[in-house]
N, C-alpha and C positions, 0 to 999 in steps of 0.2 A: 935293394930287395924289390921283387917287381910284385906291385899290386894285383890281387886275385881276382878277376872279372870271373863272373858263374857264370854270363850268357856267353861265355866261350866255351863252355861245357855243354854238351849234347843235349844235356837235360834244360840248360840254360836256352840254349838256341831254340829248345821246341815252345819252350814259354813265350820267347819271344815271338816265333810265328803264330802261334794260337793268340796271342795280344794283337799284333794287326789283323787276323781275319776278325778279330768281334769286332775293329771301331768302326770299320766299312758297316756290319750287318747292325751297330747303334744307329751310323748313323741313316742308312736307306733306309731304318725303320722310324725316324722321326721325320724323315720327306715325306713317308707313307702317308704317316699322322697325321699330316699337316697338308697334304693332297686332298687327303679325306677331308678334313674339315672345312679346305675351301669349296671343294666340289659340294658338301650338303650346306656350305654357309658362303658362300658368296660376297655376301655381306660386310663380313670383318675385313676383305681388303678394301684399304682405306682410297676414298674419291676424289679426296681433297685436292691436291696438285695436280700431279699427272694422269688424271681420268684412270688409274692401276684397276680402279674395279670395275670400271665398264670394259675396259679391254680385257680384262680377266673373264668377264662376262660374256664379252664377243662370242670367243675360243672356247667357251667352257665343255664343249662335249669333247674339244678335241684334247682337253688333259688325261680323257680316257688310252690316249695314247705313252704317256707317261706313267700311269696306273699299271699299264700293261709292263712298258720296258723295266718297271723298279721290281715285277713279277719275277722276269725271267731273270734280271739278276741276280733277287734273291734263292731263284733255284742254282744258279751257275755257281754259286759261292756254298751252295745245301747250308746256307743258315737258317732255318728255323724262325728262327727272330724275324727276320727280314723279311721269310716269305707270308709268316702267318702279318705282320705289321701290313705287307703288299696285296693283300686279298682283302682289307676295308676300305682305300679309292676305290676298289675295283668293283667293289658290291655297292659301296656307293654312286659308282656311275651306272651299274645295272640299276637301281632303283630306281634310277633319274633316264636314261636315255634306253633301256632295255626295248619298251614299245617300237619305240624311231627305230632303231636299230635290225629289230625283227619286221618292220615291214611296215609298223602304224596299222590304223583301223581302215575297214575295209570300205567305208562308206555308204554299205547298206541303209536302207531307208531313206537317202537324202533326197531332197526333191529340187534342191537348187543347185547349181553349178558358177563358178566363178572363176574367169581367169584374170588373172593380175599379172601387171609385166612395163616394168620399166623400159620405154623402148627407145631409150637414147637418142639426143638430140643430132647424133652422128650418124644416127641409122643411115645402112647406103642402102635399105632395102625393105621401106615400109607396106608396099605392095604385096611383097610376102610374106614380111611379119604379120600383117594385117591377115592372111589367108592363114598362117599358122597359128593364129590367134582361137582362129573362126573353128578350125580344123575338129577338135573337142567338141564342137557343135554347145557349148557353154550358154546358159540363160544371160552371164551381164560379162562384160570385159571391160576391166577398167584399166587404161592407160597413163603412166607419167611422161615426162620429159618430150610431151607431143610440139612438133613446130608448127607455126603458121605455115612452113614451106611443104610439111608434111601431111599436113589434116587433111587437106583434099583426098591423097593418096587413100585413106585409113576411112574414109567416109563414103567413098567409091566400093572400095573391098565388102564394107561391110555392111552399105545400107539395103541391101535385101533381106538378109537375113537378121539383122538388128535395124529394126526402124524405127528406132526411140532411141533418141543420141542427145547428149548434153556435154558442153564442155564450159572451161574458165578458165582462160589461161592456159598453162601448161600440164593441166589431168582432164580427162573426160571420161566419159563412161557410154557406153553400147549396152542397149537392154534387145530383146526380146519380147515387152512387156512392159505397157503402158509406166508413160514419169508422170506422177502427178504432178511431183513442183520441183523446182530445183535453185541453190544461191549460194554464192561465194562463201567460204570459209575463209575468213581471214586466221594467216597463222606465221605474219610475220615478226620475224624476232628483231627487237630494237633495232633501229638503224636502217631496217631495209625499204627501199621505195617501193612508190603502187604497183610497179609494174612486176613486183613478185607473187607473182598469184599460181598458187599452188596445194587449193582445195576448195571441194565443192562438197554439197548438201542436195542430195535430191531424196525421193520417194517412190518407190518401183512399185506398182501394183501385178504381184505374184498371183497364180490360183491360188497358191497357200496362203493370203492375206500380205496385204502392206509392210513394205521393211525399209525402212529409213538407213541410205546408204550412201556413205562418206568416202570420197577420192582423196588421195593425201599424197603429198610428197613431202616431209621434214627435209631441213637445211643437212648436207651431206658432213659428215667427219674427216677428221685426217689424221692420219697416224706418223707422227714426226719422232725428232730428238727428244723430242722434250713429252711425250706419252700423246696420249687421245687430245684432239681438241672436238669439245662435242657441248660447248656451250648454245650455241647457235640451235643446235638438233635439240639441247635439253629444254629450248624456253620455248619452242615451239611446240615441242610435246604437252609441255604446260599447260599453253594454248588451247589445243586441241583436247588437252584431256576438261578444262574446265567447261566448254562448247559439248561434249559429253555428256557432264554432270547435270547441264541444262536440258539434255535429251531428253523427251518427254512421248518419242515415240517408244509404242511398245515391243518392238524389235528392230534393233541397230547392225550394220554388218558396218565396218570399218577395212578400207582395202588400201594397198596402195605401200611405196615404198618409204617404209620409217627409217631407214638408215640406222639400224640399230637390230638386237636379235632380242628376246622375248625377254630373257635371261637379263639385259642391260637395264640396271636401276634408272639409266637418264629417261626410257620409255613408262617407267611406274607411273607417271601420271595418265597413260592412257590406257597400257595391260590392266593395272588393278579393278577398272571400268568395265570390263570385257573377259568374256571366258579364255580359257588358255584351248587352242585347235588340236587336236588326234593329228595322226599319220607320220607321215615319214620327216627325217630332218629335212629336206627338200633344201638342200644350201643351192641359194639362188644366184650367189656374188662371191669373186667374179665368175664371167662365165666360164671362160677357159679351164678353172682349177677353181671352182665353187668350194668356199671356206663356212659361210656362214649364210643361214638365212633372215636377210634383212625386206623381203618382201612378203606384207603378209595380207591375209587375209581375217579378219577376228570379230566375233560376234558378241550380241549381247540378247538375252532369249532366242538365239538361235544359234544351236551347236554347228561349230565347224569339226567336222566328222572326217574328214581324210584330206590331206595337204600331200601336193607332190610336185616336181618340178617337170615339163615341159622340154622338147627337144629347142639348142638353141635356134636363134635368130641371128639378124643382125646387130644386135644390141650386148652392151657391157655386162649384161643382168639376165639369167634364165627367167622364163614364164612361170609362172606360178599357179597350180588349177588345183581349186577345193571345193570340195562338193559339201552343201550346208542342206541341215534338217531344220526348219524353221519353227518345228515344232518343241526346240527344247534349247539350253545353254545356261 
């Protein structure tokens, strides 16, 4: 006697395909949930081993891409479930990146200008980075990754029109406008010798008043087998974030390449100190196909009011030009 199977019956067989479209539209709608929650919570993914939440943090604007794709498949499939579950990453990344996206603030009102720009120790072309620099006609240009072989080059370019120049080591800075004082910042992470010197402390006298302004380059990351390595970058931020909390001038601008995006918990030691800047995402790295922006510019009583990135150079890293209102942050 042959056993009765119902999903060989028409009525059976539709059961059955209405059973596989819901476990697709269950399950995009628990990616959804859970897109969502890391995009407004960051946080819950865990730091411990493999750096997962700073590199989650890296990329976090770019999940808005994945918010979008679990969209259109929840229209492709017209599940319901799936599309309304696809519309909370999505409104959660408008909440979060809408500004950047629409074009950021316009910079109105600002009275300073600032360009920042890693310019590679490879530069074949500091003569013109140096003129690309200048180009923005910008109040301070602070550079990293500068060579002894190169500084000539970069001091020629620029010292007409910036004649207040300080350097240490491998960051310096081009004013406009008088340095009152200037001195090393030590920010190196266990183990490194003297000859890593890569930040400085000086004091710009603006018409807008005195702004205590810091060159930085933290220890660079690597992204292996084995997740983020960003211990190096996170003890330096440390660092630099405690030399911060010692600040005692009344307006701070911090420039320079953190190796890291605002988003990256390994930098909290020094964002939490400092205002979060307006304007565009200005992904600065690499330059080729800019991913993220790890070059910044960030204040403290003094708003950074528009961020935006610069045509390339010769260097691994686009320029970086924000324009700051000294008057607020």
């Amino acid at each position: 006697m042959t056993a009765y199977d119902g999903s060989a019956a028409p009525g059976g067989a539709k059961a059955a395909k209405t059973a596989r479209r819901r476990r697709p539209g269950r399950f995009g709608a628990a990616v959804s949930v859970l897109l969502a929650a890391v995009l407004l919570f960051p946080r819950l993914v865990p730091n411990a081993r493999f750096r997962a939440g700073s590199l989650v943090e890296t990329f976090l604007p770019w999940l808005g891409v994945l918010a979008a794709l679990l969209l259109v498949v929840g229209l492709a499939r017209r599940s319901p479930l799936a599309v309304g579950a696809a519309l909370l990453p999505v409104a959660a990344w408008l909440l979060l990146f809408a500004p950047a996206a629409t074009g950021g603030a316009s910079g109105d009102g600002a009275r300073l200008s600032v360009v920042q720009h890693n310019v590679s120790d490879e530069n074949p072309d500091p003569v013109g980075t140096a003129r690309a620099l200048a180009a923005p006609a910008p109040d301070l240009i602070a550079v990293e990754e500068l060579t002894e072989e190169a500084a000539p080059s970069y001091r020629r370019a620029l010292r007409e029109a910036y004649p207040h120049h300080v350097a240490y080591g491998t960051v310096a800075l081009w004013s406009r406008h008088p340095l009152l004082s200037d001195e090393p910042v030590d920010l190196r992470p266990s183990g490194v010798g003297d000859q890593w010197r890569r930040g400085l402390r000086t004091v710009v006298r603006t018409p807008h008043g005195d702004i205590a302004v810091y060159v930085v380059h933290l220890p660079s990351l690597r992204i292996t087998a084995e997740g983020m390595r960003t211990q190096r970058r996170d003890e330096s931020a440390r660092l630099l974030g405690r030399r911060l909390e010692r600040e005692r001038a009344g307006r701070v601008l911090v420039v320079g390449d953190l190796n890291g995006t605002l988003d990256d918990r390994g930098l909290a030691p020094v964002t939490r100190r400092l205002g979060r800047p307006q304007g565009h995402f200005a992904f600065s790295w690499p330059e080729r196909f800019p991913v993220a922006r790890i070059d910044h510019v960030l204040g403290r009583s003094a708003a950074v009011v528009d961020v935006r990135t610069l045509p390339a150079t010769g260097s691994d890293h686009l320029p970086v030009l924000a324009r700051v209102d000294p008057r607020g942050g």
